[in-house]
C-alpha positions in Angstrom: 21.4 58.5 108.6 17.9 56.7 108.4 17.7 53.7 109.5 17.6 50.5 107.1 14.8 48.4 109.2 12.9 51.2 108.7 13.3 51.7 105.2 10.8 50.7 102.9 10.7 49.4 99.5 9.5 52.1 96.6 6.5 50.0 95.4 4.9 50.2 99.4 5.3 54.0 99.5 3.8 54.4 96.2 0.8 51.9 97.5 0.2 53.9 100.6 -0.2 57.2 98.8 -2.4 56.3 95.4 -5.5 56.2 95.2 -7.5 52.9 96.4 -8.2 50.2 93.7 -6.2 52.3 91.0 -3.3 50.3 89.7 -0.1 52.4 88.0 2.4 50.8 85.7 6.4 52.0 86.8 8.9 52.3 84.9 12.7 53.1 86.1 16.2 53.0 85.2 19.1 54.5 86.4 23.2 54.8 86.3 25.7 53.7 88.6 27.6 56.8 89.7 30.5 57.9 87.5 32.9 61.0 88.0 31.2 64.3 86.7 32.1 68.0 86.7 32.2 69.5 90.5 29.0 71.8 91.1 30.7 74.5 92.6 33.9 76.5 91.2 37.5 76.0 93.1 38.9 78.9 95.1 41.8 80.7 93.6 44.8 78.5 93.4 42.5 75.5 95.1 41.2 72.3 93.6 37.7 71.6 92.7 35.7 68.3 94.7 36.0 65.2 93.0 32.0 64.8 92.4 30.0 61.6 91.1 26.8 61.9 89.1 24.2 59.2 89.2 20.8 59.7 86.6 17.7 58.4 87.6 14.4 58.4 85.4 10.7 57.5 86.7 7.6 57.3 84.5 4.4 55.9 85.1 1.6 54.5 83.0 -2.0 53.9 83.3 -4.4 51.3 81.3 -7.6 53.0 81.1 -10.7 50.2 81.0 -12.7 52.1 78.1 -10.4 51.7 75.3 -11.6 53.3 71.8 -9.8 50.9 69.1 -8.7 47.0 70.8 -6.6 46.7 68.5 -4.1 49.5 70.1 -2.3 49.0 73.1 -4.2 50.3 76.0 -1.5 51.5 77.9 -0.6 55.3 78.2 2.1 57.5 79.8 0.7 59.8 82.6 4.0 61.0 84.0 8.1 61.1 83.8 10.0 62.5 86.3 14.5 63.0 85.9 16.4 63.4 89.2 20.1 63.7 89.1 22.2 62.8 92.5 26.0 64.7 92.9 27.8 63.3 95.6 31.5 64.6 96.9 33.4 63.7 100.1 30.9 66.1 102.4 27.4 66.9 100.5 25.2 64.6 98.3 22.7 67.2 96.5 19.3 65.6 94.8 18.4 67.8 91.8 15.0 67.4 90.4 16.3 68.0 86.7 12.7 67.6 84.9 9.1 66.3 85.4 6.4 66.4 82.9 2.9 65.1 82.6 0.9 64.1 79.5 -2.6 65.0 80.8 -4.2 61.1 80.1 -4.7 60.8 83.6 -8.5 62.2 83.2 -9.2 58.3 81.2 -9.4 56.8 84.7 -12.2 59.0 85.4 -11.2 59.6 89.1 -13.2 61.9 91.5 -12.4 65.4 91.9 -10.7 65.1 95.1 -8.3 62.4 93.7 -7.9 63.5 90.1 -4.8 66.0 91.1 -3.0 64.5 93.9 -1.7 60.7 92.2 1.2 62.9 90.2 2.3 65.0 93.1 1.9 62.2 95.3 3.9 60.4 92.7 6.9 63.1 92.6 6.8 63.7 96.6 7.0 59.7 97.2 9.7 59.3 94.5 12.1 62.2 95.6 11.7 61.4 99.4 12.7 57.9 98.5 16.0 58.7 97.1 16.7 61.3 100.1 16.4 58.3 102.9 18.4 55.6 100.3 21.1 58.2 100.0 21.8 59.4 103.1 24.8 59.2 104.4 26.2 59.8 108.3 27.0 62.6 109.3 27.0 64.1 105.5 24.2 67.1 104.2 21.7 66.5 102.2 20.4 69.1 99.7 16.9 68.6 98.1 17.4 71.0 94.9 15.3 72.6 91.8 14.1 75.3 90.1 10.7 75.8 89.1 10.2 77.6 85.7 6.6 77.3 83.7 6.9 75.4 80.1 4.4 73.9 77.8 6.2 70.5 78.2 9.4 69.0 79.4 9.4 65.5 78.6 7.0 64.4 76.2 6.7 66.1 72.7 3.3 67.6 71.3 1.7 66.8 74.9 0.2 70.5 74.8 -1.9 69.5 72.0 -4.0 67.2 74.6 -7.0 69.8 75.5 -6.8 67.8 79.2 -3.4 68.7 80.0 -3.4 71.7 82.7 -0.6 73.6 82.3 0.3 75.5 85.4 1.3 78.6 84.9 4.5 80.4 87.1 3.1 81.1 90.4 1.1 77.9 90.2 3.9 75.5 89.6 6.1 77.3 92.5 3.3 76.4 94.8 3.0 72.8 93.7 6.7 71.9 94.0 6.6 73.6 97.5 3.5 71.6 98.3 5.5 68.5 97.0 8.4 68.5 99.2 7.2 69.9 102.3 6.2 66.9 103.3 9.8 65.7 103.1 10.3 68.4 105.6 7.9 67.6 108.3 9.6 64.2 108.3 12.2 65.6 109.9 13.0 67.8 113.5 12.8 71.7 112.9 16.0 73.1 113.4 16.8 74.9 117.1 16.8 78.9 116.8 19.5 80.1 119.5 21.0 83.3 120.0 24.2 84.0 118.7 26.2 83.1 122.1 24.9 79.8 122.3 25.7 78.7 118.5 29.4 80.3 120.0 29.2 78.1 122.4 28.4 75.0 120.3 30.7 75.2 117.7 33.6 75.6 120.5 32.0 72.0 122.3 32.4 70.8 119.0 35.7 71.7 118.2 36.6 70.2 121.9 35.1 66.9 121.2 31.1 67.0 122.3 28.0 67.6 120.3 24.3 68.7 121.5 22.6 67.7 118.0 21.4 64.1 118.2 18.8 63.9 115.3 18.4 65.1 111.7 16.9 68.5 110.9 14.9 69.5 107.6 14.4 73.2 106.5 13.2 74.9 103.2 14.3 77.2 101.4 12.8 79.7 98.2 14.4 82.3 96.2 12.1 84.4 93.8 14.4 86.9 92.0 12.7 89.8 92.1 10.2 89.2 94.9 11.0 91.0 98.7 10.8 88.2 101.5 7.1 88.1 102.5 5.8 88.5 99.2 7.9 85.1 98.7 6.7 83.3 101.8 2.9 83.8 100.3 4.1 80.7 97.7 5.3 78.3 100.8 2.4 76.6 102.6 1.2 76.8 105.7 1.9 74.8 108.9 -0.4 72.0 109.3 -1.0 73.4 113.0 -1.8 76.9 113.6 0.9 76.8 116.8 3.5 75.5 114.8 6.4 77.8 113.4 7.3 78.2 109.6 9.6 75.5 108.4 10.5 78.0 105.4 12.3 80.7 105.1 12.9 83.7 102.4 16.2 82.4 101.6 19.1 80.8 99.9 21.1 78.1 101.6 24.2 78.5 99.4 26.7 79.3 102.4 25.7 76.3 104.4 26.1 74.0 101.5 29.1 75.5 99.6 32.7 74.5 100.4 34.5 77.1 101.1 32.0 80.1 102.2 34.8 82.4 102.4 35.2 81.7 98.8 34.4 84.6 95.9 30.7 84.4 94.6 31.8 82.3 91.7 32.4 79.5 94.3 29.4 79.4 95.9 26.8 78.8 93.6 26.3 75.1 92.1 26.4 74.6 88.6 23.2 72.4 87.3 22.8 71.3 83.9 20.3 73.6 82.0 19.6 75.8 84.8 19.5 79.9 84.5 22.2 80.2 87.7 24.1 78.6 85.2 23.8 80.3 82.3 24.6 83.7 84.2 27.7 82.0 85.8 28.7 81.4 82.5 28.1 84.4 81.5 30.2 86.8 84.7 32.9 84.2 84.5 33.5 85.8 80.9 35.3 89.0 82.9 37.9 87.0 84.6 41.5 86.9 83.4 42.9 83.9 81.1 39.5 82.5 80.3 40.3 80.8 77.3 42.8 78.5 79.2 40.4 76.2 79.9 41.0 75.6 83.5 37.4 76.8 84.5 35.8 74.1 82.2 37.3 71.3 84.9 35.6 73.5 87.3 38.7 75.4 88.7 40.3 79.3 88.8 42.5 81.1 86.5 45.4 81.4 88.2 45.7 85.4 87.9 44.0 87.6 89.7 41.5 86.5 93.0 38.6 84.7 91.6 36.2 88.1 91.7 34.2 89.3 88.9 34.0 93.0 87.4 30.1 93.5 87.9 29.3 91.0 90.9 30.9 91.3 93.9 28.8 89.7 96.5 26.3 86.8 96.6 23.2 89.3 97.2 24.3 91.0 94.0 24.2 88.2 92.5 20.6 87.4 93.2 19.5 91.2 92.2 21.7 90.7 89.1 19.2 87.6 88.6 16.0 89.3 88.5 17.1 91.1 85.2 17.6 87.6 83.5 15.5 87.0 80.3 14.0 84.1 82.8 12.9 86.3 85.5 11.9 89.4 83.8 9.6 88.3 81.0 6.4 88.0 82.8 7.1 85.1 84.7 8.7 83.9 88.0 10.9 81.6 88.7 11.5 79.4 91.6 14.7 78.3 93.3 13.9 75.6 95.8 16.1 73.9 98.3 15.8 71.4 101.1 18.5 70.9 103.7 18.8 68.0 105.9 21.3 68.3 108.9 22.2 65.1 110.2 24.0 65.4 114.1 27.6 66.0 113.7 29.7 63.1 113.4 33.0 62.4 115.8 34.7 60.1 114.0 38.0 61.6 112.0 37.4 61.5 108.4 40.1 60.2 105.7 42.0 62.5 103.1 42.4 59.3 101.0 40.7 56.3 99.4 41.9 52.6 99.9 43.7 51.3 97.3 41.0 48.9 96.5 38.2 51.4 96.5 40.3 53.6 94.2 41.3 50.7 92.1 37.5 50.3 91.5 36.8 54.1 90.8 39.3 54.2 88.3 38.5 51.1 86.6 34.7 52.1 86.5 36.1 55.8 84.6 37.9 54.0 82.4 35.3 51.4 81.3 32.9 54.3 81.2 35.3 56.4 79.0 35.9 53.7 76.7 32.3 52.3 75.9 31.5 55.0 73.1 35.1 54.5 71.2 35.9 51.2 69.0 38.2 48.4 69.9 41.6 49.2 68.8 43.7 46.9 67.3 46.9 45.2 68.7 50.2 47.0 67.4 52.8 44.2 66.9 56.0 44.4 68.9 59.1 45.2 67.2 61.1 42.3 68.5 58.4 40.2 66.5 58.7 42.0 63.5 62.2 41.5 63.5 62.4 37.9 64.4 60.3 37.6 61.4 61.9 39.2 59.2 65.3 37.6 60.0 64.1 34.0 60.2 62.6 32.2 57.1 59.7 30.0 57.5 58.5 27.0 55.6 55.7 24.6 55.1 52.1 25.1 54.4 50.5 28.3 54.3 48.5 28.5 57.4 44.6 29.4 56.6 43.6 32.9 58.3 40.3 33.6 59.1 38.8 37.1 58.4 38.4 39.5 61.5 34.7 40.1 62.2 34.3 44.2 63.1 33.0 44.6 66.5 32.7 48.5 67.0 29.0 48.6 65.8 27.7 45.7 68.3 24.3 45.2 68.5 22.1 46.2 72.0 22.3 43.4 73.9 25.8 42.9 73.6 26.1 46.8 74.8 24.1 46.2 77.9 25.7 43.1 78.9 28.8 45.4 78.6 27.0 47.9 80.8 25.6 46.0 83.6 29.0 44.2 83.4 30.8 47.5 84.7 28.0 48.4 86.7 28.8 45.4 88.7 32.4 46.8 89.4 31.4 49.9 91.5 31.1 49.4 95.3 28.2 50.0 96.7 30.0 52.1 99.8 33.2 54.8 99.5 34.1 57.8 100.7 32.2 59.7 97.7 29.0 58.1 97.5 26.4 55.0 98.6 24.9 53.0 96.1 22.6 50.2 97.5 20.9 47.9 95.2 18.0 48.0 96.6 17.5 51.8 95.3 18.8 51.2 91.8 16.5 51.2 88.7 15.0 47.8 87.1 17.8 48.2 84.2 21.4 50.1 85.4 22.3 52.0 82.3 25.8 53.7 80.8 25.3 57.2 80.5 26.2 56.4 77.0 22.6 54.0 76.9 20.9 56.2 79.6 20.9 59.0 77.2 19.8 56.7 74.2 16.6 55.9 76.0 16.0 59.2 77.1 16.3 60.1 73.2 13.4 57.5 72.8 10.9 59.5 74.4 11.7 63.0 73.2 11.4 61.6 69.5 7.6 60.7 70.1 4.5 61.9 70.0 2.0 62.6 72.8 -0.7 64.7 71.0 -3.4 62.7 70.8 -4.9 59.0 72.5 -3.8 57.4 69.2 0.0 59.0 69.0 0.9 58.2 73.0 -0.4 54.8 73.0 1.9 53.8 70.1 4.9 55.9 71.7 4.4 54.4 75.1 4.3 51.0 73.3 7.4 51.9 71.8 9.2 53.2 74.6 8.8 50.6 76.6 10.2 47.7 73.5 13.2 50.0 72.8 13.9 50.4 76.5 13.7 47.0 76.7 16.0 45.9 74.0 18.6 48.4 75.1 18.3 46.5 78.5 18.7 43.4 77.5 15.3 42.4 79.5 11.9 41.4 78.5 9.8 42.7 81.0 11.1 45.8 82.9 7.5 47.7 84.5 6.1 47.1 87.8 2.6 47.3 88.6 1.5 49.5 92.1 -2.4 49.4 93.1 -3.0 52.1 95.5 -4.0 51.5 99.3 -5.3 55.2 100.4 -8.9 55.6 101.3 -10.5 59.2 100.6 -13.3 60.2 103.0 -16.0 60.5 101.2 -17.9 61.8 104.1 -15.9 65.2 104.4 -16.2 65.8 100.7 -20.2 64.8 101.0 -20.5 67.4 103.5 -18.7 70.2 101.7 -20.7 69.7 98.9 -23.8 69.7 100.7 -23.3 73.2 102.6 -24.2 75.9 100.7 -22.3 78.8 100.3 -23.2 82.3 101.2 -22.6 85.4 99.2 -21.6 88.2 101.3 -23.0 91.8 99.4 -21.4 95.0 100.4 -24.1 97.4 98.4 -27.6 97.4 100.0 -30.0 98.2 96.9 -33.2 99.9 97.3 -36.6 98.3 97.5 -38.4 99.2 94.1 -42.1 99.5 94.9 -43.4 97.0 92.9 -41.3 94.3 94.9 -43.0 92.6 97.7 -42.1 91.9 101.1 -40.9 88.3 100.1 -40.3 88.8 96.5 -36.5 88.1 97.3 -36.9 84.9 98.9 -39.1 83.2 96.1 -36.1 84.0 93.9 -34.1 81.8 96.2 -31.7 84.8 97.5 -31.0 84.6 101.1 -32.2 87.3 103.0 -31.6 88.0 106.7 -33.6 87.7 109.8 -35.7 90.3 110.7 -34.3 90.9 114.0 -30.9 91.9 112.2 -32.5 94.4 109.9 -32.0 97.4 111.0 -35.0 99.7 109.7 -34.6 103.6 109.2 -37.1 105.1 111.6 -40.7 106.2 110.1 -41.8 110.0 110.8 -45.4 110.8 111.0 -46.6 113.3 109.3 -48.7 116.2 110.7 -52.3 116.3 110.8 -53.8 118.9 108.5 -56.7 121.0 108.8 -59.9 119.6 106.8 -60.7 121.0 103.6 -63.1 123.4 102.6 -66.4 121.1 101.7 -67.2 123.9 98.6 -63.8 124.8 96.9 -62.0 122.1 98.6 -59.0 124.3 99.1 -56.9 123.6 103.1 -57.2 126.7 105.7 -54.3 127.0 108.4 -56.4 126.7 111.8 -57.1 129.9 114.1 -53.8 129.5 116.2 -51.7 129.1 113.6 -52.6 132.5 111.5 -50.6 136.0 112.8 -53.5 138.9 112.2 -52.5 142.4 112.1 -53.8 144.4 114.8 -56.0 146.8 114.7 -55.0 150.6 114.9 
């Protein structure tokens, strides 16, 4: 687990990696974590992980200085990034559900060299963050998401803006790798031993002693379709030429998974609105008793063993992918992971909760269950109704007032609700860590979370005009729903770009290599080439064909001007 002295605060990271003298406007909210689905499928006759879900949402602004119309707001939307956190007993798994950019960053007007990296800077600051605030001893960390080419994600009509670049397939699987590699590089590379020495590990760890005493990092892609070193041309390079790979041609799923002995179906995590998922949904239609509804809750009909008809293996599984509408229309996909080992823990861990900590949980579920239904009303007891009805009562009619509905409260009265049962989890239990210094400006309901995020998915991004008003909007509505006034911090970067090194590669000019030597015409001089401005090369390297001389011929005849052969040279016939 990192260590909190060395932990730093989100708006210092984001200083240290924009560009100097360039201030961004943030943006984010979150959820405290509330019971979800499990990611991966119970074994047959098993139970599925009690899992947690907490939603985080990051978007940043810009104000450009040359503003077309004062009178509209000056600030725009540059970027939104959605990471999801699932947390269970042993694994907490960071899944980068959606990023999207709106292409306004070109108003600032920033030099080549910095005009690309501010948003991947952005997305590799934000997501590293979250892996060192969530990290929990001796507990995995999985870095997660699939990278699959769209027009737009997160902000509507965006593609209209001729600035945008849209990467295409291959082009976004390289960025996202370029993004979190530096996550991995933070980290120790894991040891390669032979096979007797993992044996022998794993019994000194059963008997009590451990060699691992740091955390490791290691990537991981998955292109269905691709063989393994046309995959590793998408990862990038080692920063020294010496240094090994940290990425490898692979999947992680049986490291991560719960029970790797398990049938396929157990073994691969169920995201929202990922292709994995859509073909588990899919293969889980051939198993017995499926319209029981026990695999909704993430479990196993209880007949038969868990095994589909068509799949029986995990590497058929990833074969079976690259036939998928997603993989086999032109375009790649991208499955991406990052593991972080942490040194193996001694210490005995606990089947169950305290009472107090599941006292909590329960009451946090509950309150969460209960936001999006009305108030009932209070039955009266029957003891009262017949007390009443036995007795007779006298006097003065008392004066009743009329009940005033409460169901449809307005938003401040639901986030004071919210942050009021926000307020209830504990920041520390056996499923999860939740410290406030990593939660968003406003902590949402998922109920309120997913109103917001309906905010920005009803606007318009297509032109200057439209995002201005919708990032106005965005931020008032988010606002409201928060029950805050001001919500957005403001980050100026702190990195220097040397200016020199990009001087000097502009100044060297580059040299065309030709692999066809044309011939010379005639007309053409010498040094006809070089007042075009072509380079030519020395004339020590030219290697020149060698010149034959011709032979001398006999003069000509001064009257008819016709050439004799000399006396040697003619073969008379002799005389008889």
């Amino acid at each position: 687990m990192a260590d909190t002295s060395d932990r730093k605060l989100l708006k210092d990271l984001l200083a240290e990696q924009l560009p100097k003298d360039v201030p961004f406007t943030f943006y984010h909210y979150s959820t405290p974590p509330s019971k979800s689905p499990a990611l991966f499928s119970a074994p047959p006759h098993g139970k599925s992980e009690r899992t947690y879900c907490e939603s985080h949402f990051l978007s940043a602004t810009i104000t450009p200085k040359d503003a077309p119309d004062p009178r509209l707001p000056a600030e725009l939307l540059v970027l939104a990034i959605e990471v999801l956190i699932y947390t269970t007993k042993r694994l907490t798994t960071i899944f980068v559900s959606k990023a999207d950019s709106t292409g306004y960053l070109s108003e600032l007007h920033l030099p080549r060299s910095q005009s690309g990296s501010p948003l991947k800077s952005i997305c590799g600051t934000f997501v590293s963050w979250l892996a060192r605030e969530r990290q929990r001893e001796a507990k995995k960390l999985v870095i997660s998401l699939f990278a699959r080419a769209q027009d737009q994600y997160l902000f509507p009509a965006s593609i209209d803006n001729k600035n945008k670049h849209v990467l295409d397939d291959r082009g976004l699987v390289k960025w996202w790798c370029k993004v979190l590699d530096p996550i991995i590089w933070e980290y120790q590379a894991e040891e390669r031993k032979p096979f007797r020495d993992k044996l022998a590990e794993s019994e000194s760890e059963s008997s009590g002693t451990s060699s691992q005493s740091a955390t490791t990092a290691k990537g991981y892609l998955v292109i269905p379709g691709y063989e393994p070193y046309d995959t590793l041309r998408y990862v990038p390079p080692s920063p020294a030429p010496s240094t090994p790979r940290r990425w490898a041609a692979a999947h992680p799923l049986l490291q991560i998974a719960p029970h790797p002995a398990a049938p396929p179906r157990c073994l691969v995590p169920h995201f929202p609105d990922d292709p994995k998922a859509r073909f588990l949904d899919e293969l889980d239609e051939e198993l017995p008793d499926r319209g029981e509804g026990v695999i909704a809750d993430g479990g196993t009909p209880s007949r038969g063993n868990g095994m589909w008809k068509s799949v029986k293996t995990l590497d058929q599984f990833w074969d079976f992918m690259a036939f998928r509408q997603e993989c086999s229309s032109g375009r790649i996909v991208g499955f991406i992971w990052v593991v972080l080992t942490p040194p193996k823990d001694l210490t005995p861990e606990e089947d169950e909760d305290t009472p107090s900590q599941l006292s909590q949980l329960s009451q946090q579920s509950a309150l969460d269950s209960q936001e999006s239904l009305p108030t009932p009303r209070k039955k009266k007891s029957t003891t009262n109704k017949r007390r009443t009805k036995s007795g007779k009562r006298y006097g003065p009619i008392p004066l009743i007032l009329p009940r005033i509905k409460t169901s449809s409260s307005n938003l401040s009265t639901t986030s004071t609700t919210s942050t009021a049962s926000a307020s209830k989890v504990p920041e520390n239990s056996p499923y999860f860590t939740w410290p406030s210094s990593s939660r968003g400006t406003i902590c949402f309901s998922t109920k309120n979370y997913n109103r917001a995020h309906e905010v920005l998915i009803h606007s318009s991004f297509a032109t200057r005009t439209a995002t201005a008003r919708s990032t106005q909007q965005f931020k008032k509505e988010v606002a409201v729903l928060g029950g805050v006034a001001e919500w957005g911090w403001t980050v100026v970067g702190k990195k220097e770009v040397d200016m020199s090194a990009a001087s000097e590669v502009k100044s060297v000019t580059p040299v065309t290599v030709m692999g066809v030597r044309k011939k010379r015409k005639d007309g053409d001089a010498p040094g006809a080439s070089e007042a075009n401005g072509a380079q030519t090369l020395d004339a020590g390297l030219v290697r020149k064909k060698a010149k034959v001389e011709p032979t001398p011929a006999a003069p000509a005849d001064g009257a008819n001007g016709v050439q004799v052969l000399g006396a040697g040279l003619v073969r008379r016939k002799p005389k008889s």
